[in-house]
Wavefront OBJ file of the C-alpha trace (Angstrom):
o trace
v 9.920 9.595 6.263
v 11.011 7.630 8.895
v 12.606 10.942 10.945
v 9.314 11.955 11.440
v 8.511 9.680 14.434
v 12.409 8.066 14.824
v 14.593 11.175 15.213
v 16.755 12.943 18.233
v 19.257 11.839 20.011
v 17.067 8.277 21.192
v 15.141 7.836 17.560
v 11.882 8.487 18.776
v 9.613 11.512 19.374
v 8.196 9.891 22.531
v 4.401 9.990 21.108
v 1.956 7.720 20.239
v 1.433 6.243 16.549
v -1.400 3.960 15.030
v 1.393 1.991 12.520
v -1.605 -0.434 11.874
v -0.429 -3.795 13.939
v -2.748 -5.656 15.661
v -5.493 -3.925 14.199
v -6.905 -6.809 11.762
v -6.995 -9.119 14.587
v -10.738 -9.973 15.915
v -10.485 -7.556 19.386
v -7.943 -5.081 17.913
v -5.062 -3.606 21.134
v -6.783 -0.140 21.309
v -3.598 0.687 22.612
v -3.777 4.581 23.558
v -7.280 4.801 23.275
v -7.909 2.661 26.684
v -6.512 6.182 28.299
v -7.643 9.228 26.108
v -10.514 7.916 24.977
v -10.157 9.699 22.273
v -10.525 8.604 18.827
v -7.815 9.783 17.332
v -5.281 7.598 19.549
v -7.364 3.872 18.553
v -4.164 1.576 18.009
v -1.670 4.246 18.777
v 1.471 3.361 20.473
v 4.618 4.684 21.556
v 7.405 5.214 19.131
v 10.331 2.799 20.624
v 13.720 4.083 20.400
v 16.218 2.478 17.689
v 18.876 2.476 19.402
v 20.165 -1.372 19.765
v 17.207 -2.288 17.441
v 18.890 -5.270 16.536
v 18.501 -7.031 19.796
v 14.925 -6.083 20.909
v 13.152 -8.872 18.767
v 10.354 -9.722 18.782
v 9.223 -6.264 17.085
v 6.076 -4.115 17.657
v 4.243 -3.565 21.081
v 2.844 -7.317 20.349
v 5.736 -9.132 19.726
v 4.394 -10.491 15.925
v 7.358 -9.562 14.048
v 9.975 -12.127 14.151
v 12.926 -9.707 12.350
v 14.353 -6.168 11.613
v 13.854 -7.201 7.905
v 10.120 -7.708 8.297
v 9.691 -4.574 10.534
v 11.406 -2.706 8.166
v 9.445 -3.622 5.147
v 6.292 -3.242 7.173
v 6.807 0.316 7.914
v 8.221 1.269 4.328
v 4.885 -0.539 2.998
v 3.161 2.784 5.541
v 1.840 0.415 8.062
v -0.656 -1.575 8.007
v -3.843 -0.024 6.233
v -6.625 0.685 8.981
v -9.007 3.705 9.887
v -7.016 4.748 12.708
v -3.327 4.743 10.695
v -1.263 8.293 11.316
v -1.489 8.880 7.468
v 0.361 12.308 8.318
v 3.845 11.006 9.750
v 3.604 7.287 7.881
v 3.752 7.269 4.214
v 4.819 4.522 1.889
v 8.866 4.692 0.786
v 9.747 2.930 -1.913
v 13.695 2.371 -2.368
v 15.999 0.234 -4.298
v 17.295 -3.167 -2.346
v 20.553 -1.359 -2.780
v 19.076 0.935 0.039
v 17.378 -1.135 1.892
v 20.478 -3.004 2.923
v 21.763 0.516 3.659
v 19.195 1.690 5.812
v 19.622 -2.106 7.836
v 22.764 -1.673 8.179
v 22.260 1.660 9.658
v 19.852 0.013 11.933
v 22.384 -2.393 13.094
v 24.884 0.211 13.501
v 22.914 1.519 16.671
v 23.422 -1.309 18.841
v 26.133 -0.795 21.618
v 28.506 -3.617 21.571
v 29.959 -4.600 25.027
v 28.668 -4.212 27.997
v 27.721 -0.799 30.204
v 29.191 -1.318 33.776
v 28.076 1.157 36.659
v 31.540 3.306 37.720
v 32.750 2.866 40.608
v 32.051 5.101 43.521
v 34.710 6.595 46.077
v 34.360 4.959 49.320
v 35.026 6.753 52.781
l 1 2 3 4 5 6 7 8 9 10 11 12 13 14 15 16 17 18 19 20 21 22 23 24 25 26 27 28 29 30 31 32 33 34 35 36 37 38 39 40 41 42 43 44 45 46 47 48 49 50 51 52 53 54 55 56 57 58 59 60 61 62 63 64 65 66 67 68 69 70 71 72 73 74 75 76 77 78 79 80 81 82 83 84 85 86 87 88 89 90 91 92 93 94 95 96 97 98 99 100 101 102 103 104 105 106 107 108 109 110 111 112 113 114 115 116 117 118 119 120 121 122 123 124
């Protein structure tokens, strides 16, 4: 489920993931792969942190996903199919609308309203 990669304190296990965008397009982002060169990491990218999810469109490490909705559906599809996909930590969920809306909401619910100000330091 989605805790596999999204969990802790930040939502996100800080490794790298093929989730399967980008890699229909004609020269593919190789993404990790352009480091390890290993084949195991073709497409793989970070897992971002949810936390205020709800302001960081555009979504994916290439910007093509206008909305949370569309993100979310992606990755409850598993991803987009490709040789490279991290069958083991992305699997296809299927859930009612009902909780859909709930898990959106829960999305939402991770984005820090106001604004963080820096404290103010003693002066001598």
């Amino acid at each position: 489920g989605c805790t596999n990669c999204h969990d802790g304190l930040l939502f996100t296990d800080l490794q790298y993931h093929n989730v399967g965008i980008g890699m229909d397009k004609p020269n593919p982002d190789l993404g990790r792969y352009t480091v390890t060169k290993q084949d195991k990491d073709r497409g793989a990218f970070k897992t971002p942190t949810l936390r205020d999810v709800a302001r960081s469109a555009p979504y994916f490490h290439d910007g093509s996903v206008a909305t949370l909705e569309e993100a979310v559906d992606i990755m409850l599809a598993g991803g987009k199919p490709n040789p490279w996909l991290d069958r083991a930590n992305l699997k296809p969920a299927k859930i009612t609308p009902e909780e859909r809306r709930a898990l959106l909401a829960f999305l939402r619910s991770l984005t820090e309203e106001g604004e963080l100000k820096a404290p103010r330091l003693p002066q001598k």
